[in-house]
C-alpha positions as CSV (number, residue, x, y, z in Angstrom):
1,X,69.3,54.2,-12.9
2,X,67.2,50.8,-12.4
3,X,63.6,51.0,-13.5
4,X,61.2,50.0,-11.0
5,X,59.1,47.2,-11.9
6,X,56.3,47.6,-9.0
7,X,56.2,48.7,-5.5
8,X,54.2,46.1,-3.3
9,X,52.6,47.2,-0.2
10,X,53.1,44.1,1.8
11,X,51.1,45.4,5.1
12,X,50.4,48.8,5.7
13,X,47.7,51.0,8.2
14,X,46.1,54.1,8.2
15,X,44.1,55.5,11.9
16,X,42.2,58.2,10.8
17,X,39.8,60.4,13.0
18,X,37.0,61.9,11.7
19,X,38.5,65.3,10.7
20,X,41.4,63.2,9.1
21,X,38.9,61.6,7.1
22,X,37.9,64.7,5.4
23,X,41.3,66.1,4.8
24,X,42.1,62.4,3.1
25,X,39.5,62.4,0.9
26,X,40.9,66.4,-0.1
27,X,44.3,65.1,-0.3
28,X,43.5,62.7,-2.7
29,X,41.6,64.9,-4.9
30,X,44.6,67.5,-5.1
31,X,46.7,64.0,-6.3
32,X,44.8,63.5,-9.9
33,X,43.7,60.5,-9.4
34,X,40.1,59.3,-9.0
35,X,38.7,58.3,-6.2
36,X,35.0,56.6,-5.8
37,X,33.4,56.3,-2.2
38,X,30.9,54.5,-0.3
39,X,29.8,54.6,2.3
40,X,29.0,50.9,4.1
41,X,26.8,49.5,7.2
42,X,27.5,50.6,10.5
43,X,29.4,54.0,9.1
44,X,32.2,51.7,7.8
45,X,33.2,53.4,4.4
46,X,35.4,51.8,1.2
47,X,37.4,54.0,-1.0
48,X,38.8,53.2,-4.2
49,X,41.9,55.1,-5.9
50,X,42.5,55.0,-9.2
51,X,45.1,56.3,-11.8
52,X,43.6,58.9,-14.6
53,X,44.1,56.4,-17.0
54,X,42.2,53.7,-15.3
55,X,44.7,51.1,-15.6
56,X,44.8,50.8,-11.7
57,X,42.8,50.7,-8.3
58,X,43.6,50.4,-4.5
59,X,40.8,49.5,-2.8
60,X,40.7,51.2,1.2
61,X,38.0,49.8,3.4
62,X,37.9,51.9,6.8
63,X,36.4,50.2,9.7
64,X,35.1,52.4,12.5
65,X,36.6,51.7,15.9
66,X,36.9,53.5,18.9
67,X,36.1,57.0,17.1
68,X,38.5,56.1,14.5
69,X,38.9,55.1,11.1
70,X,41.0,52.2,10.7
71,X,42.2,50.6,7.3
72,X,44.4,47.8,6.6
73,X,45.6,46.9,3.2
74,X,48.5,45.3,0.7
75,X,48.5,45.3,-3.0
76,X,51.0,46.0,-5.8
77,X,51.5,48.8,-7.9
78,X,53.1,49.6,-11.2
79,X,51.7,52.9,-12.5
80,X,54.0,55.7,-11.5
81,X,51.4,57.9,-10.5
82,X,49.5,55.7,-8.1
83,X,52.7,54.9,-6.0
84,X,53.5,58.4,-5.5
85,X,50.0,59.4,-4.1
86,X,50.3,55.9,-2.0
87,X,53.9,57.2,-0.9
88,X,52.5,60.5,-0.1
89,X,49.2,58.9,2.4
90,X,51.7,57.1,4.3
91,X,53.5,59.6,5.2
92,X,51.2,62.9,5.7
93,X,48.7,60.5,7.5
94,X,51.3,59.0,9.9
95,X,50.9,55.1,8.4
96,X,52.4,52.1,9.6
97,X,53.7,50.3,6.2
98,X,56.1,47.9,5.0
99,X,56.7,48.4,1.5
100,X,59.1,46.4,-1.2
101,X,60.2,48.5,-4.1
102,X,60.6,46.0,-6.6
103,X,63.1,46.4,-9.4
104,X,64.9,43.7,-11.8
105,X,67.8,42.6,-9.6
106,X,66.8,43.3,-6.3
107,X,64.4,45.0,-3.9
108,X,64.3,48.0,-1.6
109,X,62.1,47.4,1.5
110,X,61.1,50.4,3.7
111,X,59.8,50.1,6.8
112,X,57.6,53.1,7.7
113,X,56.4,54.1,11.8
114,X,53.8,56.9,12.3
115,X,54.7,58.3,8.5
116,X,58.3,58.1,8.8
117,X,61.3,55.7,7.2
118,X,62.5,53.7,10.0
119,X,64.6,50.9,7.9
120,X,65.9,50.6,4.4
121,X,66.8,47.7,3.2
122,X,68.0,46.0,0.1
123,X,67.8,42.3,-0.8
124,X,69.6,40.7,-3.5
125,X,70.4,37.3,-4.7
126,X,73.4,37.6,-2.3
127,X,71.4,38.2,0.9
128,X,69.9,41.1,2.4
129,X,71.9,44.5,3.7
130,X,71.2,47.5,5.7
131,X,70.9,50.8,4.1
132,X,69.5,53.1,6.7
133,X,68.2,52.8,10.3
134,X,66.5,55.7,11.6
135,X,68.6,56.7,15.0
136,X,66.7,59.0,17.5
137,X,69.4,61.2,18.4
138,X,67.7,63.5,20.0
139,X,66.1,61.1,22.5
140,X,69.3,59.2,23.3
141,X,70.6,62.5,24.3
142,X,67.8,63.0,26.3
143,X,68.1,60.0,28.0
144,X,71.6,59.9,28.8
145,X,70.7,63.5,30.3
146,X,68.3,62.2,32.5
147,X,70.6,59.0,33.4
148,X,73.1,61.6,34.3
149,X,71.1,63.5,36.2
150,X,69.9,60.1,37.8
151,X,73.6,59.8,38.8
152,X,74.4,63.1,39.9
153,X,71.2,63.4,42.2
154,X,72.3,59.5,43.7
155,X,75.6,60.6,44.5
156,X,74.3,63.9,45.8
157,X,71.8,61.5,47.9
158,X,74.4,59.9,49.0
159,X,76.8,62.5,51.0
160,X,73.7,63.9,52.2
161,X,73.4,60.4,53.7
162,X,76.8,60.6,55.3
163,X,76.5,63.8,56.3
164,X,73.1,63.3,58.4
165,X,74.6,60.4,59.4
166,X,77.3,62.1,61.3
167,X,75.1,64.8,62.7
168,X,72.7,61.9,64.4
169,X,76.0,61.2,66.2
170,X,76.0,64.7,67.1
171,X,72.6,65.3,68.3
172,X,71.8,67.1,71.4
173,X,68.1,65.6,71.9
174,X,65.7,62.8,71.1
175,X,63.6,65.4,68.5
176,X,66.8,66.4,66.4
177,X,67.3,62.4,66.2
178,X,63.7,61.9,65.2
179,X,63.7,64.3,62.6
180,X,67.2,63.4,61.4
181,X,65.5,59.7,60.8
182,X,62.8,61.0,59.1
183,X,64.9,62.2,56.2
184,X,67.4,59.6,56.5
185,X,64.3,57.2,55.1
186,X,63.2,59.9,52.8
187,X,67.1,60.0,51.2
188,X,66.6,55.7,51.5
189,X,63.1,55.8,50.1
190,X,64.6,58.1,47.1
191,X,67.9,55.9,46.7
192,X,66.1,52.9,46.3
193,X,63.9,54.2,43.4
194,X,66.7,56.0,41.7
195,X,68.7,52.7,41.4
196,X,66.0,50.7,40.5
């Protein structure tokens, strides 16, 4: 297997509220690694990981907005131990991160959303190729229900139309007409948005 030489966060983000805060200085702790805090001006606070043998930092600096922390970083990592904690933030704190595992022919770039892969990728002096693309199964089904559904309820919409549309013809009095062209436009009014 291909030893990895460094992984390089190239952009990555972290939106943490208050209560996450807490639980991501904890999490760290659990991780054996050091970690050094401070707080800054205006509650802003910087956080610096380290490995336990002191060969490495990351340096965090969360900004306070909107009742949030918010933190912003790249670097590049070698030691082992520090890319698995960094591996591990992303994804139990729901980060935004592009990432390049770097190894001596090629590179491995994963593309994380809310914590999760979205994209693998590997480049090589040859080009670049797809390894994985995350595919929401679950909500295409979910829309093609609903676009079925959308279907079934316009054809449905539909006969109803013809059918009211034939009993106007039929209609003994003015009010039976009326009332019959009240739901004609509520079956047009409905039409019209379901096939937009």
């Amino acid at each position: 297997m291909a030893q990895r030489i460094a992984t390089e966060y190239v952009q990555a983000k972290l939106q943490l509220t208050r209560e996450e805060m807490t639980r991501f200085y904890r999490f760290i702790k659990d991780q054996h690694v050091r970690i050094s805090v401070m707080v800054l001006e205006g509650g802003n606070q910087e956080a610096v990981l380290e490995d336990s043998a002191g060969r490495e930092k990351v340096r965090f600096v969360f900004q306070q907005e909107d009742g949030c922390f918010v933190c912003e970083w790249s670097c590049r990592i070698t030691q082992p131990a520090l890319t698995n904690v960094m591996r591990k933030l992303v994804a139990t704190f729901k980060g935004d991160a592009v990432v390049n595992r770097i190894y001596s022919h090629y590179t491995m770039t994963y593309e994380y959303q809310a914590g999760a892969v979205q994209r693998i990728s590997e480049q090589t002096a040859k080009g670049t190729r797809l390894v994985y693309q995350f595919k929401d199964t679950l909500g295409e089904l979910e829309r093609t229900f609903r676009l079925n559904a959308a279907e079934q309820e316009i054809d449905w919409l539909k006969a109803s139309v013809n059918r009211l549309l034939d009993s106007r013809l039929t209609a003994a009095d003015d009010a039976e007409r009326r009332e019959i062209d009240r739901l004609l436009a509520d079956h047009s009014s409905r039409l019209f948005a379901l096939e937009a």
